[in-house]
GUVEX-514892 format. One line per field, with one value per residue (C-alpha): residue in one letter; x negated, y negated, z negated; residue number from 1. Coordinates in nm, 2 decimals. Layout:
# residues N
type = (A/...)
X = (X/...)
Y = (Y/...)
Z = (Z/...)
seq = (NUM/...)
# end
This chain:
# residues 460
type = (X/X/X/X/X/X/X/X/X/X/X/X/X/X/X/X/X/X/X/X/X/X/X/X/X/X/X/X/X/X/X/X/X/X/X/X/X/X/X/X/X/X/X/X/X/X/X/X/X/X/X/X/X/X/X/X/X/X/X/X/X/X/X/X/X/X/X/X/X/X/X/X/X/X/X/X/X/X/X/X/X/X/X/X/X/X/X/X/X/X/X/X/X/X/X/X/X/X/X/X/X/X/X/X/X/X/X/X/X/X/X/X/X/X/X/X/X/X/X/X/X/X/X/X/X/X/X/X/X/X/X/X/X/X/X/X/X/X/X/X/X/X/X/X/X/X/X/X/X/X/X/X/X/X/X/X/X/X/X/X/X/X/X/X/X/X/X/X/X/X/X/X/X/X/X/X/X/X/X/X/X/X/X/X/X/X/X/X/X/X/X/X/X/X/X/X/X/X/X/X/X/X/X/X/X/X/X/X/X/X/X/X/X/X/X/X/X/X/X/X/X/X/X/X/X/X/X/X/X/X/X/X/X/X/X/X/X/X/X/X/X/X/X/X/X/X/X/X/X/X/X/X/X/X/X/X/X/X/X/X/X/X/X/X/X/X/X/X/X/X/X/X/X/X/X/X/X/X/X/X/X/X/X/X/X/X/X/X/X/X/X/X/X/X/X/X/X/X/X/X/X/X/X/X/X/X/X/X/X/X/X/X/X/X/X/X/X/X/X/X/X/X/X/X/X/X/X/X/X/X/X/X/X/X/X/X/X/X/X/X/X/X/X/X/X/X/X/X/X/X/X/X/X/X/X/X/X/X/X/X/X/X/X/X/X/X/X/X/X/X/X/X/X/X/X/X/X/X/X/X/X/X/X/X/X/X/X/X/X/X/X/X/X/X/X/X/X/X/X/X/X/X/X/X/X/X/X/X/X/X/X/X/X/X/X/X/X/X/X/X/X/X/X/X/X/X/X/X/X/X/X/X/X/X/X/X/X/X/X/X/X/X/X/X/X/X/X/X/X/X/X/X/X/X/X/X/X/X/X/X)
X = (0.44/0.24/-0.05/-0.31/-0.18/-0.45/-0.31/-0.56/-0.73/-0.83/-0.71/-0.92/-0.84/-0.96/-0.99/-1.06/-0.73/-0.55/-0.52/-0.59/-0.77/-0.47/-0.73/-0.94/-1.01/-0.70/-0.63/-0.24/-0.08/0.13/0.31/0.30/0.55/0.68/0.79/0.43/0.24/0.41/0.41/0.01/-0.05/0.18/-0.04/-0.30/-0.15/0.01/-0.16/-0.11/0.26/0.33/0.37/0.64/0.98/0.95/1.26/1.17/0.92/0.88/0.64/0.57/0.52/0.15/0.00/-0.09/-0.47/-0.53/-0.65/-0.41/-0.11/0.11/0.37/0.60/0.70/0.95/0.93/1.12/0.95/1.13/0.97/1.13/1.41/1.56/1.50/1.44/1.20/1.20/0.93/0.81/0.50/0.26/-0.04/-0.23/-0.48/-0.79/-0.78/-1.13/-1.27/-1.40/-1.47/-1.26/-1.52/-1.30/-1.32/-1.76/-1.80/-1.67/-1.87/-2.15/-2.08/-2.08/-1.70/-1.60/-1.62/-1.47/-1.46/-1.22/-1.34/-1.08/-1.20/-1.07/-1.30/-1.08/-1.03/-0.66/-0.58/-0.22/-0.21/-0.41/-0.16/0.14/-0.07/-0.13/0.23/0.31/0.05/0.24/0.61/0.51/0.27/-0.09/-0.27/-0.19/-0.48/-0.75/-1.01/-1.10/-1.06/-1.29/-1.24/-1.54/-1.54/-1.38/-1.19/-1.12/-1.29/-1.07/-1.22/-1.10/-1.20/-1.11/-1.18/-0.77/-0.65/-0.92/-0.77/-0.38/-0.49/-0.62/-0.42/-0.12/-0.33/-0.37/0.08/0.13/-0.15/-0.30/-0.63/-0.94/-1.12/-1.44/-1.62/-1.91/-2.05/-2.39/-2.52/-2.55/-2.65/-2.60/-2.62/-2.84/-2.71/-2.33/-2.34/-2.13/-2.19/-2.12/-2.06/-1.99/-1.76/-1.67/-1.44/-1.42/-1.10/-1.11/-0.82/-0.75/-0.88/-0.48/-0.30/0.06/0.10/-0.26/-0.25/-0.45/-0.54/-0.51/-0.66/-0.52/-0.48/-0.30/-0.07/0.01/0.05/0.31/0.54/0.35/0.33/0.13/-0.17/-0.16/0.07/0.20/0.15/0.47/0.38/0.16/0.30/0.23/0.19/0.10/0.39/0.36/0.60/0.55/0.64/0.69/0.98/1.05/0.92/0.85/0.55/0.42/0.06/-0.03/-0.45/-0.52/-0.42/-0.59/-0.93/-0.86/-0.83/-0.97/-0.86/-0.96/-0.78/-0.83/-0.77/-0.85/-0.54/-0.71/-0.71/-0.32/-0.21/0.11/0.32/0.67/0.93/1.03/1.27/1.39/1.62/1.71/1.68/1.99/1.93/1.53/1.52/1.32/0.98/0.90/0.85/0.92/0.97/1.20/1.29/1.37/1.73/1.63/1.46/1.56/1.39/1.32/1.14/1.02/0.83/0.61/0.33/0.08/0.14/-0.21/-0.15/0.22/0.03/-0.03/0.23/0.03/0.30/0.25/0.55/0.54/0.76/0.83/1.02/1.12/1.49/1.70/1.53/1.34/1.59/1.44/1.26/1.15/0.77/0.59/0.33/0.08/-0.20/-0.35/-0.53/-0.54/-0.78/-1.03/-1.29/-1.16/-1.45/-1.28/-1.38/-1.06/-0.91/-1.23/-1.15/-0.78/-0.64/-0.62/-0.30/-0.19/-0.33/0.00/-0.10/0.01/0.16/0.39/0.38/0.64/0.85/0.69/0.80/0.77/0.49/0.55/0.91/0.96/0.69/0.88/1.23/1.07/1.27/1.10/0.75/0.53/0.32/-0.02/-0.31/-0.52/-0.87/-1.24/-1.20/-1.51/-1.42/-1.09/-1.12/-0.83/-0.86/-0.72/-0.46/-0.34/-0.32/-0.17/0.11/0.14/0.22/0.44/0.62/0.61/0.82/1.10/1.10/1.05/1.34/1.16/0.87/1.08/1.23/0.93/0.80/0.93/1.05/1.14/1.33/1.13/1.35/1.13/1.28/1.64/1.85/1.91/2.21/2.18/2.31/1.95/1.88/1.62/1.72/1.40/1.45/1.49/1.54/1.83/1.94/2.09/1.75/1.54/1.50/1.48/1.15/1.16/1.00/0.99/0.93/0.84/1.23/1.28/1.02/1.08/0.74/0.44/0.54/0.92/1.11/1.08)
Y = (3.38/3.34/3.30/3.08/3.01/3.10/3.35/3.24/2.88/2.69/2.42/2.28/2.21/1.98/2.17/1.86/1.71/2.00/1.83/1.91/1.75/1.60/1.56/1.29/1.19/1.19/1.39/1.48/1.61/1.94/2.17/2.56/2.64/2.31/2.10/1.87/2.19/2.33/2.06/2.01/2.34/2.30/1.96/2.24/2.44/2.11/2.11/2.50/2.47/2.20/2.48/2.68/2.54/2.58/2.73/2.84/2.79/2.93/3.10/3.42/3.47/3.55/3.60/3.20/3.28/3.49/3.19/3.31/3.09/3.34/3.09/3.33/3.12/3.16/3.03/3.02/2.99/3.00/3.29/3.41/3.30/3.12/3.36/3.26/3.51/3.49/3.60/3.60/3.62/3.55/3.28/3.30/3.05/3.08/2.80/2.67/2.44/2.12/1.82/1.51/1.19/1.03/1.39/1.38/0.98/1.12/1.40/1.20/0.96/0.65/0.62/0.27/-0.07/-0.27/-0.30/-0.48/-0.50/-0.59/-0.72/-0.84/-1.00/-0.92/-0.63/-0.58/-0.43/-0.49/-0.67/-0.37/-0.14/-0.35/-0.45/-0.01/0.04/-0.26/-0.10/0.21/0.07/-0.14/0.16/-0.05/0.19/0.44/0.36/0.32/0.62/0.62/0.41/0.45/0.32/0.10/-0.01/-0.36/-0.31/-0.12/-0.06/0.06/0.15/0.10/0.22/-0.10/-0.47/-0.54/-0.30/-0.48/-0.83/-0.71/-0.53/-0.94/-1.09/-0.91/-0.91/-1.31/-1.30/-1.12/-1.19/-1.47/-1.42/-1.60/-1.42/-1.44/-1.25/-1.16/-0.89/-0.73/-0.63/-0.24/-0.24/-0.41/-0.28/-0.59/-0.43/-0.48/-0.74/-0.55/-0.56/-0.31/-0.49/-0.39/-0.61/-0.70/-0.84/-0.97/-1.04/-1.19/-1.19/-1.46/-1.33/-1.38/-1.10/-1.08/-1.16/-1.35/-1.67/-1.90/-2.27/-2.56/-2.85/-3.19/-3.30/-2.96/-2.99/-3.29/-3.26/-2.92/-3.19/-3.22/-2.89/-2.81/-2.71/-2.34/-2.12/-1.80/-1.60/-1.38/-1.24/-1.23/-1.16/-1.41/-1.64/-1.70/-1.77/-1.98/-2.05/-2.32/-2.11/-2.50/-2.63/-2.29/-2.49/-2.29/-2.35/-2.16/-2.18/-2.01/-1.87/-2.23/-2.44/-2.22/-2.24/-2.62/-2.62/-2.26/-2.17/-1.87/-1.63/-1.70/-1.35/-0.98/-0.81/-0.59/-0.87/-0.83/-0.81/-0.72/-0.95/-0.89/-1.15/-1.31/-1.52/-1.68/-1.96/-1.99/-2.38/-2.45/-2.82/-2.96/-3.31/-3.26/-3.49/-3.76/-3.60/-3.25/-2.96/-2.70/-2.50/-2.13/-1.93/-1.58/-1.68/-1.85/-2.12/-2.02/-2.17/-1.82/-1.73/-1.47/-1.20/-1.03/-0.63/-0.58/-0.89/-0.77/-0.76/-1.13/-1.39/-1.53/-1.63/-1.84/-2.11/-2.06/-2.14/-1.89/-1.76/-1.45/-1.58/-1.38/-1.02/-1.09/-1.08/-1.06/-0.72/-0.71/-0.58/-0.79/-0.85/-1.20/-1.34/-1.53/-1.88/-2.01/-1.77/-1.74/-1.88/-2.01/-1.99/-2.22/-2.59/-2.72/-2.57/-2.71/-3.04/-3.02/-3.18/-2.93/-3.03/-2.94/-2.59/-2.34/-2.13/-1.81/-1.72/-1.40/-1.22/-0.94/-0.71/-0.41/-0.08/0.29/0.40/0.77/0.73/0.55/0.79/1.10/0.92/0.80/0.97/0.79/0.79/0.63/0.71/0.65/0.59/0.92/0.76/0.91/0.77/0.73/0.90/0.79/0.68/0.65/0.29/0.31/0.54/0.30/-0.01/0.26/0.27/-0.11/-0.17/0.07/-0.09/-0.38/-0.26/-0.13/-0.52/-0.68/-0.69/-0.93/-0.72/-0.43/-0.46/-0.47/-0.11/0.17/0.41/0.77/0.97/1.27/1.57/1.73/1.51/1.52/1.20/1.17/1.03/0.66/0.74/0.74/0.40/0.15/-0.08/-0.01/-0.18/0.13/0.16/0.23/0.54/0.29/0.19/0.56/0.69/1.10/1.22/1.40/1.74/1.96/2.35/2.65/2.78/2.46/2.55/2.96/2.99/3.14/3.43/3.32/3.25/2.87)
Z = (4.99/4.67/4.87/4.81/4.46/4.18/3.95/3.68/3.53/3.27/3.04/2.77/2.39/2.13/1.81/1.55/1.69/1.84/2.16/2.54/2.78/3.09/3.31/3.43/3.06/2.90/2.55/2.47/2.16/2.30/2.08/2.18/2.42/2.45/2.77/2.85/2.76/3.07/3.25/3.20/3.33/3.62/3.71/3.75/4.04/4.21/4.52/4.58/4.53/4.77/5.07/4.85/4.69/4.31/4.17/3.77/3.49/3.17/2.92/2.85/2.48/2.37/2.04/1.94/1.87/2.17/2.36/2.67/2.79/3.07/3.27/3.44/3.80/4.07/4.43/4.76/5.10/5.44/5.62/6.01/6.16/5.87/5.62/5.24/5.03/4.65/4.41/4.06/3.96/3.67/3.62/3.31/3.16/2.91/2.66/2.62/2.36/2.41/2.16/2.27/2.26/1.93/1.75/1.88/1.77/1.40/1.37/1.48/1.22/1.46/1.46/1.35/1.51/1.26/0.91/0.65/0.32/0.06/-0.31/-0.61/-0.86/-1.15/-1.42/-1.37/-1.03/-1.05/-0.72/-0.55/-0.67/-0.54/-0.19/-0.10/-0.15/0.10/0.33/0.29/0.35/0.70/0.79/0.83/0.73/1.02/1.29/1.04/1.05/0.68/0.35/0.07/-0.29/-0.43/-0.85/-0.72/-0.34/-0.06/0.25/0.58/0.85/1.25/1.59/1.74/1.60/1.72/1.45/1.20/1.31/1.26/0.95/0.80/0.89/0.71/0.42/0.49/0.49/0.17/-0.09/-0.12/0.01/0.22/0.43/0.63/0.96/1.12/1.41/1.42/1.77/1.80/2.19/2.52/2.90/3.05/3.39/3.34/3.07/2.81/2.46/2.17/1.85/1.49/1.32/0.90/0.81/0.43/0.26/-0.09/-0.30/-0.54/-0.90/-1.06/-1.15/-1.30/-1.68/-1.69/-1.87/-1.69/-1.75/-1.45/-1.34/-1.45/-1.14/-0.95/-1.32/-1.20/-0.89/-1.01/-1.17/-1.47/-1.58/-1.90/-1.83/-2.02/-1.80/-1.75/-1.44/-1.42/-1.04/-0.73/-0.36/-0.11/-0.34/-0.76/-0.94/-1.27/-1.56/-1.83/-2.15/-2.31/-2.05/-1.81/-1.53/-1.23/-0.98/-0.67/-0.54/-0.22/-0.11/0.03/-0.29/-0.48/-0.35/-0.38/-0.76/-0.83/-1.22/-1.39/-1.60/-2.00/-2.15/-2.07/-2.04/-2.32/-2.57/-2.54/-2.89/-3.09/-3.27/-3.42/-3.43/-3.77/-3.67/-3.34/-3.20/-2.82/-2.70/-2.50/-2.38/-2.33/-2.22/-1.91/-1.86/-1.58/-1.26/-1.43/-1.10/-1.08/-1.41/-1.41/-1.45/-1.53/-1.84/-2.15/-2.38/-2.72/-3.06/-3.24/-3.55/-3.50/-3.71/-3.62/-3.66/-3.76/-4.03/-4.17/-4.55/-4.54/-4.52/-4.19/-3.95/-3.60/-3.41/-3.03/-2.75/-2.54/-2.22/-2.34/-2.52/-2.30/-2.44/-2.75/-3.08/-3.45/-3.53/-3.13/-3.08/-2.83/-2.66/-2.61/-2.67/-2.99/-2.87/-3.24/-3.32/-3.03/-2.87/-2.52/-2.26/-1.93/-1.84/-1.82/-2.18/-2.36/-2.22/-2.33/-2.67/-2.88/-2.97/-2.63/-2.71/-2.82/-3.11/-2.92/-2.58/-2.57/-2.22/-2.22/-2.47/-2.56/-2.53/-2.66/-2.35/-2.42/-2.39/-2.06/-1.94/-2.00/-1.90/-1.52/-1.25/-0.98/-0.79/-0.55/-0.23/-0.26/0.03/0.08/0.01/-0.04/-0.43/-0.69/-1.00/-1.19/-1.59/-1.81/-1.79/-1.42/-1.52/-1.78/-1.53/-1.30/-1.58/-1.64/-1.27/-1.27/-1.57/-1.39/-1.12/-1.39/-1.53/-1.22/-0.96/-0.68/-0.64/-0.66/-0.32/-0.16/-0.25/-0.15/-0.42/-0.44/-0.65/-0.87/-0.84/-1.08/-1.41/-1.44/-1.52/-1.85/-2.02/-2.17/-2.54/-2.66/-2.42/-2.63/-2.40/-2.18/-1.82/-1.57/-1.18/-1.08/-0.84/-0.60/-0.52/-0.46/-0.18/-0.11/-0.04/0.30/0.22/0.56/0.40/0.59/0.59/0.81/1.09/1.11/0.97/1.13/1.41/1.47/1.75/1.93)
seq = (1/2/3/4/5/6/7/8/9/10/11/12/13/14/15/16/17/18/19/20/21/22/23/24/25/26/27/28/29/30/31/32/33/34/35/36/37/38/39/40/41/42/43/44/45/46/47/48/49/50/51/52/53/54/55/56/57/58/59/60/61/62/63/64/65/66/67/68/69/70/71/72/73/74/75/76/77/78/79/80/81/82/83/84/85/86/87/88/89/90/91/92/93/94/95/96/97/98/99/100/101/102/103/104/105/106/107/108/109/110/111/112/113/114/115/116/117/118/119/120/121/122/123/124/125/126/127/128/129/130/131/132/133/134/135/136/137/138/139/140/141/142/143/144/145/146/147/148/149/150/151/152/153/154/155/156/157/158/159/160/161/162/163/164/165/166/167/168/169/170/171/172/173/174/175/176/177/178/179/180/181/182/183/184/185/186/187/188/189/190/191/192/193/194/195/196/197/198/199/200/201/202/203/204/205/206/207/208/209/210/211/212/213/214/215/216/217/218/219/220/221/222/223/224/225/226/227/228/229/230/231/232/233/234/235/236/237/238/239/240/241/242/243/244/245/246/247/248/249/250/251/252/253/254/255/256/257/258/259/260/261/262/263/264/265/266/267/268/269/270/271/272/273/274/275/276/277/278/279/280/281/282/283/284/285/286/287/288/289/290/291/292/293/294/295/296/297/298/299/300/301/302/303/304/305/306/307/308/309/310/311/312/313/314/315/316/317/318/319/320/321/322/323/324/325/326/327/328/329/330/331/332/333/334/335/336/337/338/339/340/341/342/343/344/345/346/347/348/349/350/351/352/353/354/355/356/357/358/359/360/361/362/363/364/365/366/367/368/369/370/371/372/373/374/375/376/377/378/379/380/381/382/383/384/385/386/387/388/389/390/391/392/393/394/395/396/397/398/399/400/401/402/403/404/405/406/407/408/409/410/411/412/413/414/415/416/417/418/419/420/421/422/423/424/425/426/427/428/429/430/431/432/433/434/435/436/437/438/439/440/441/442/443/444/445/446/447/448/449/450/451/452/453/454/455/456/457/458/459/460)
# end
């Protein structure tokens, strides 16, 4: 009854992608063994089977890099007078290689259609760091073919200009961005009218990055709720958040505002210096001004006196308002910039009264690096990407966002975090009151070992 059934074929297999061909030109991911692996090969012998009643499939086990697959069948035909025959038999098929076309466009080195290029024209790349890891949490980056690091951006790469599109446009949702396109003609079939285009698309990210100080226009001050003009960025996600160190007034400016009234940043964030506080005095009640906008909650006025740590032998002290009264006390390190003593290079500050100018602008509380280092029982993902070589200066910006995340609750909830088995927690009696993440917000790292899957050689 197994007549006319072939007892051998073939089935073809991609080995770039470690897929096989379902024929007329379509390429599936099947496990060894597994349920559409049989059922591929039973697509095969269709036709031959429709004059017998197929009872059982099933594999028989061969060695995985013998290039075999057995299926061990069993039919039933109706033969004379109402009788019903059984039989098993075997089928076995050669598994040939063959290059799938995506796995042959690669290697050809004509794989992408689209491009998005991703820049920054800044020295910080705190935003960078906070935009891969919100890539990594809504899964963007899964349909690009390659991304590749450059001194100032990324470029990610697609097979399709659809995927290039979704990819700006969620880069257009959460930072504020512009962006611009354009195609270049690669060939055309004058017969059929179709068109093969390469496309760029270029995505330029607004040059603010958390804990700049920048200085406005008078008019978008103004148009703020008369802000002062010297503010405080204290983060970036879809939009730049500014504080008025002078009055706690809040402002947000989102990608199209922004190239309205472009501003730059005034400092490096290596001309951060250290002062220590002499003296302070939290300012409970500030008469606010005419038109004055929203004011902050999380932070707290203050009037401090405050040295230089690389001055403490004179008696050289500087009067600031600052944001900071909620963490800073007398004897606090911390960190800001020093205005009365440099030369400001910015249109709008030269133009400003000097008056108007603050002496010094503190940015955050400094803490023992080393310490919170050592203590961090937490880590992030991070985008495989063909990188240019790493300095130390990218290790330590590496380390300031990921400071940032300890101080910084809002952006916090955004990333995804995961706890570091590899550090134990530590008790808090030697807490220097350090902001840390808390368990509550880790996640486990899914780790699948070689226990899990049987290894190489065991049973399905």
């Amino acid at each position: 009854i197994t007549e006319g059934i072939p007892k051998q074929g073939t089935v073809h297999f991609c080995k770039q992608c470690e897929r096989y061909l379902q024929p007329p030109g379509t390429w599936i991911q099947c496990a060894l063994e597994s349920r559409e692996l049989l059922a591929l090969c039973l697509k095969k012998i269709k036709a031959s089977l429709s004059k017998v009643r197929l009872i059982d499939a099933g594999f028989i086990w061969t060695e995985p890099h013998s290039k075999r697959l057995k299926l061990k069948l069993t039919v039933q035909k109706e033969v004379i007078n109402g009788a019903v025959l059984q039989q098993v038999f075997v089928v076995e098929y050669i598994v040939q290689s063959q290059m799938c076309e995506d796995c042959h466009r690669i290697e050809a080195k004509d794989f992408w259609k689209a491009v998005v290029q991703v820049r920054q024209k800044t020295v910080h790349k705190k935003t960078f760091y906070y935009l891969e890891q919100l890539i990594l949490k809504h899964r963007l980056h899964q349909n690009t073919l390659r991304i590749k690091e450059i001194h100032d951006g990324l470029d990610f790469y697609y097979s399709s200009k659809q995927h290039a599109q979704k990819m700006v446009d969620f880069l257009q949702c959460t930072v504020p961005s512009r962006s611009k396109s354009s195609q270049r003609l690669i060939s055309h079939d004058i017969h059929s009218n179709v068109y093969n285009y390469k496309s760029t698309f270029s995505v330029e990210i607004v040059p603010i990055c958390k804990d700049n100080v920048v200085c406005l226009s008078p008019k978008l001050a103004q148009s703020l709720g008369n802000m002062s003009q010297i503010c405080v960025c204290i983060r970036v996600t879809s939009t730049i958040h500014l504080i008025d160190p002078r009055t706690l007034q809040i402002a947000e400016i989102d990608g199209s505002t922004y190239w309205r009234h472009p501003f730059n940043s005034l400092f490096h964030p290596k001309q951060l210096e250290e002062f220590i506080i002499m003296d302070i005095n939290r300012v409970h009640e500030k008469k606010k001004g005419a038109g004055a906008g929203a004011r902050s909650n999380k932070h707290t006025l203050a009037e401090a006196w405050v040295r230089k740590t690389s001055e403490l032998d004179t008696d050289h002290q500087y009067f600031c308002c600052t944001h900071l009264g909620h963490i800073l006390n007398p004897g606090d390190l911390v960190l800001g910039f020093d205005l009365a003593n440099c030369n400001l290079n910015d249109e709008f500050a030269n133009k400003m009264n000097p008056q108007h100018i603050p002496d010094v602008v503190l940015i955050k509380k400094s803490y023992d690096r080393s310490k919170r280092q050592r203590r961090r029982n937490w880590k992030l993902k991070e985008l495989e990407r063909d990188r240019e070589a790493t300095d130390t200066d990218d290790e330590r910006q590496y380390q300031d966002f990921l400071e940032d995340l300890e101080e910084d609750e809002t952006i916090r909830k955004n990333v995804n975090i995961y706890r570091n088995a590899d550090i134990p927690v530590e008790s808090d009696t030697d807490d220097d009151g350090a902001p840390r993440i808390s368990l509550a917000e880790m996640l486990e790292d899914l780790h699948i070992s070689q226990d899990a899957t049987g290894g190489e050689g065991a049973e399905m």
